[in-house]
C-alpha positions in Angstrom: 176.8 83.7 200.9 178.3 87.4 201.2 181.8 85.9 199.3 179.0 84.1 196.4 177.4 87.4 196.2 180.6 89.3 195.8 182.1 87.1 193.3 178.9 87.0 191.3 179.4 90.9 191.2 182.7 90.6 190.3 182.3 88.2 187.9 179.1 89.7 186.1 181.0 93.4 186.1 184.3 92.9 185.3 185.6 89.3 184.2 182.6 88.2 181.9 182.8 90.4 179.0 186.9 89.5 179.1 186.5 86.0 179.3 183.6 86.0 176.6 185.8 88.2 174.2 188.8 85.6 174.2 186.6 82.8 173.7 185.2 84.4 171.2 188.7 85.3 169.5 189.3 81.4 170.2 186.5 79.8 168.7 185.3 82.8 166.1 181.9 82.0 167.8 179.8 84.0 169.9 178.4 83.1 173.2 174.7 82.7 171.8 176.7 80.0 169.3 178.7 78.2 171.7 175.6 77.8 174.0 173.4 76.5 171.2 176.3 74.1 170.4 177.1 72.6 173.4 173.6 72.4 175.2 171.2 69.4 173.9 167.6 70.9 173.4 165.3 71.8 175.9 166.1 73.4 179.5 170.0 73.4 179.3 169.6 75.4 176.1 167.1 77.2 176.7 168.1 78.4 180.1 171.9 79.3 179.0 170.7 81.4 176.1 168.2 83.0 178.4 170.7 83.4 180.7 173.1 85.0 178.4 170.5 87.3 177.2 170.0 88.8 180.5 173.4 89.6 181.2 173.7 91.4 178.0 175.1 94.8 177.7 173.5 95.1 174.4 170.0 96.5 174.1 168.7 94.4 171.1 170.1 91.2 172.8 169.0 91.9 176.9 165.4 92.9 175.2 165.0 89.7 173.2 163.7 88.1 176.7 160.8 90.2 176.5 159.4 89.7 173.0 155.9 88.1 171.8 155.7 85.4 170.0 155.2 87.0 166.5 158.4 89.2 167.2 160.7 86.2 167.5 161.2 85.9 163.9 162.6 89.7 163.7 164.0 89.6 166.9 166.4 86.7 165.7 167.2 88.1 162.6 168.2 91.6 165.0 170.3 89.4 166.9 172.4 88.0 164.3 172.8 91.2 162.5 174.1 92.7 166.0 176.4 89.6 166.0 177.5 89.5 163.0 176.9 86.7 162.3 175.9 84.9 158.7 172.7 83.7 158.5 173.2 81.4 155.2 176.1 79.7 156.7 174.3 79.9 160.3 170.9 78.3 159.6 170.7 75.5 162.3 172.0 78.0 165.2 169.0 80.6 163.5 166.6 77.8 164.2 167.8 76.5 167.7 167.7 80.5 168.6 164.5 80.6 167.3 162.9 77.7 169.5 164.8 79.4 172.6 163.2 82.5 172.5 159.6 81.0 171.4 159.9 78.9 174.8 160.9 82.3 176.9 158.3 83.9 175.2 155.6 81.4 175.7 156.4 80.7 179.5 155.7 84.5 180.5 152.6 84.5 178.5 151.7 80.9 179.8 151.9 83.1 183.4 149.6 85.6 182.1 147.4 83.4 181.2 146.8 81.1 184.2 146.9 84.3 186.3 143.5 85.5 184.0 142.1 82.6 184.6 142.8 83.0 188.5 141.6 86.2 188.6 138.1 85.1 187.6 136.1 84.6 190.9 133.3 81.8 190.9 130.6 83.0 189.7 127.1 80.9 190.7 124.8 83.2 188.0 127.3 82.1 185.3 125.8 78.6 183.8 129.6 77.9 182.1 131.0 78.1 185.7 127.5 76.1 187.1 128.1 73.4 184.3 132.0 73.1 185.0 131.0 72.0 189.3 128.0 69.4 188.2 130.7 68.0 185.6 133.2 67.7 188.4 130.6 65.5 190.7 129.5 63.7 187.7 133.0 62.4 186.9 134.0 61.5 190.7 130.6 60.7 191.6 129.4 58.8 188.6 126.6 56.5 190.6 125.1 59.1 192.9 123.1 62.2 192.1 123.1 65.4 193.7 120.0 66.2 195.4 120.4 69.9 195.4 122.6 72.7 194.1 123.2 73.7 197.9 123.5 70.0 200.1 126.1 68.6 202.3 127.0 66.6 199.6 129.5 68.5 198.2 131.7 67.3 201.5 131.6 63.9 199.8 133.8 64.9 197.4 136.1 67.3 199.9 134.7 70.7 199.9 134.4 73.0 203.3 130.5 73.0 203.2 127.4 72.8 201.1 128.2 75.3 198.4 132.0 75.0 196.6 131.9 78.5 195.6 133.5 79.9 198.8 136.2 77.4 198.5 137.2 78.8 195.2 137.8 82.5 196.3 141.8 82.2 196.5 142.1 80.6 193.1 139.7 81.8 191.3 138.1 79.8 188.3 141.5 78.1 188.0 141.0 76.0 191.2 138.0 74.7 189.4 139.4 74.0 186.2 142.2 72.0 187.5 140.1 69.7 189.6 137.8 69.4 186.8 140.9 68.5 184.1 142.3 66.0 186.4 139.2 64.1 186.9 138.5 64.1 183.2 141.8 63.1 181.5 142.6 61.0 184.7 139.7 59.5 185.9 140.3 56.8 187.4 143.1 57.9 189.2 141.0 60.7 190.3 138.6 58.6 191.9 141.2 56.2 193.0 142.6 59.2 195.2 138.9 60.3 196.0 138.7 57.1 197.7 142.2 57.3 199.4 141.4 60.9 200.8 138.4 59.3 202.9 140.3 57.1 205.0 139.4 56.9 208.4 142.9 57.7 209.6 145.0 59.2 206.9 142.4 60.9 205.1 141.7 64.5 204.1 139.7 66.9 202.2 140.2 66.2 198.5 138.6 69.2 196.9 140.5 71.9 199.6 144.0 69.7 198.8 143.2 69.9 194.8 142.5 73.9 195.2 145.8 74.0 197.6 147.7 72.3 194.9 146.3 74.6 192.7 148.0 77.8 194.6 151.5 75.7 194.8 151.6 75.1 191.1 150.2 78.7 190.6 153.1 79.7 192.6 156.0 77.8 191.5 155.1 78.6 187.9 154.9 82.6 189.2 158.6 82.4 190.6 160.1 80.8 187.4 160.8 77.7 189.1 159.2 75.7 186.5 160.9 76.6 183.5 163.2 73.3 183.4 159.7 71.2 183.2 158.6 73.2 180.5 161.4 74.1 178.5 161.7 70.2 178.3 157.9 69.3 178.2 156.9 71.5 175.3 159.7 72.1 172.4 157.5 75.0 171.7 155.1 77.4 172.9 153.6 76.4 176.7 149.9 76.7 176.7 147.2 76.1 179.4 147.0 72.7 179.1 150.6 72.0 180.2 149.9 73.6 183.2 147.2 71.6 183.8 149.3 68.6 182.8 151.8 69.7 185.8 148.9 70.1 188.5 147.8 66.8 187.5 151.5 65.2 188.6 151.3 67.1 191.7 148.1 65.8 192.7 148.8 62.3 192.1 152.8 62.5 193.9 150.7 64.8 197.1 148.4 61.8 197.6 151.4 59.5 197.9 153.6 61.3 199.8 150.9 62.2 202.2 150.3 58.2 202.8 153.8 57.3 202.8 154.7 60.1 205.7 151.9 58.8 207.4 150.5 62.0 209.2 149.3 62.2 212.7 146.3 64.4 211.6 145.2 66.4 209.1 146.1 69.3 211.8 149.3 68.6 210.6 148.8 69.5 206.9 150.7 72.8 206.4 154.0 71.5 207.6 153.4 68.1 204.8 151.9 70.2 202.5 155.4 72.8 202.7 157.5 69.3 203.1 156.2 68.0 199.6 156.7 71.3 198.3 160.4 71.5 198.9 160.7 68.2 197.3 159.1 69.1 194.5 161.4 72.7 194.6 164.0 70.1 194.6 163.6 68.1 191.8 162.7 71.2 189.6 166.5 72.4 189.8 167.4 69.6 187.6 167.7 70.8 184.3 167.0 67.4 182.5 163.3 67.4 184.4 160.2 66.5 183.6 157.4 66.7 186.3 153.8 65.2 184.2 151.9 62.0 184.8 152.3 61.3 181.3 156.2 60.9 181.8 155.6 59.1 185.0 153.4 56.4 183.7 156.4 55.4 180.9 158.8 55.3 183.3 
């Protein structure tokens, strides 16, 4: 690890700007060029031209990470002036830059985003909030009514106790939205699961485990770790929804990992809950991924 580090310091100091000024004498294209030329759409693009950004010793380019999606047009046009490089006889590398740094720029507002939404506690006074937890028994639990705001019910479904708003505190609003998305779009999946999670044996709570789920995607999105699934997902800008998308995958893959490992208890749940999560860690380091239930259904 120390040697990696070193050479990595090495490397980024001393040798890089060499090696990218010969290629550049040897090709008469510039490492923004050669990325977008070599590297199919999606992730391995749009990782290499982030990553290239980054490195810059140039102010216009190592700031081009950081701009809003109605400075991408400009900031492109900056670029290639810095560059030198001719826009008329440049158009599809203007266009592929273009998509690159919409992508960046959407993923950190994406974060923004579902961190506002996770900031917003539960709120029982606010009717929105009110409507969005009846809508989430009336989609799992279709044939039976609630008898009460407050009522043990709620445990039917995999909350702590008789009111879900104290199970919401960690995620905020977000907890509640996912849950809700997932048993809308995917319905029948989301009762299918409903119906695994009380199993006599192998069950567990399937509220708490959505609202957990919640805090890993939360999180893996937070670290950057899911920019390969979105920088293939959406050849754009990332919005709310794909998030919600991706929650939806991990919910379905936790509920059949959990029955496949085959737990000795649900005392055991934070050491399968972190197991699944390094699995999923795993698979996001390919760059050709795509982690939704969409893409799992076609393949």
């Amino acid at each position: 690890m120390m040697l990696a580090s070193l050479w990595a310091c090495v490397y980024s100091r001393f040798l890089r700007g060499w090696l990218k000024w010969a290629l550049r004498l040897l090709t008469g294209r510039c490492e923004l060029q050669r990325i977008c030329g070599r590297a199919r759409a999606g992730a391995r693009r749009t990782s290499g031209i982030e990553h290239s950004l980054e490195l810059s010793k140039n102010k216009v380019l190592r700031n081009a990470v950081y701009v809003g999606e109605d400075e991408v047009e400009k900031c492109v046009t900056d670029i290639m002036k810095e560059k030198k490089i001719i826009e008329q006889k440049n158009k599809e590398f203007k266009t592929n830059l273009q998509v690159c740094l919409l992508q960046i720029s959407g993923y950190k507002q994406l974060y923004l985003d579902v961190e506002n939404l996770r900031k917003v506690p539960y709120d029982s006074d606010n009717e929105e909030h009110e409507e969005k937890l009846i809508k989430l028994w009336n989609l799992l639990m279709p044939h039976e009514n609630l008898k009460a705001r407050i009522t043990k019910q709620w445990c039917n479904i995999g909350f702590q106790g008789d009111d879900p708003k104290t199970d919401f505190r960690g995620m905020g609003l977000l907890g509640l939205v996912n849950l809700v998305y997932f048993s809308k779009h995917y319905t029948s999946e989301a009762r299918q699961i409903l119906s695994h999670s009380n199993h006599p044996k192998l069950g567990y709570s399937y509220a708490i485990v959505g609202i957990n789920l919640t805090e890993m995607a939360y999180s893996l999105l937070k670290s950057g770790a899911l920019k390969s699934h979105f920088y293939n997902a959406v050849p754009g800008l990332p919005n709310t929804e794909h998030f919600h998308q991706f929650y939806c995958y991990l919910v379905y893959e936790f509920d059949k990992f959990w029955f496949e490992e085959e737990p000795e208890s649900i005392m055991h749940f934070n050491h399968y809950r972190e197991k699944f999560h390094e699995r999923v860690k795993a698979l996001l380091l390919d760059y050709d991924i795509v982690l939704t239930l969409q893409n799992r259904r076609e393949q």
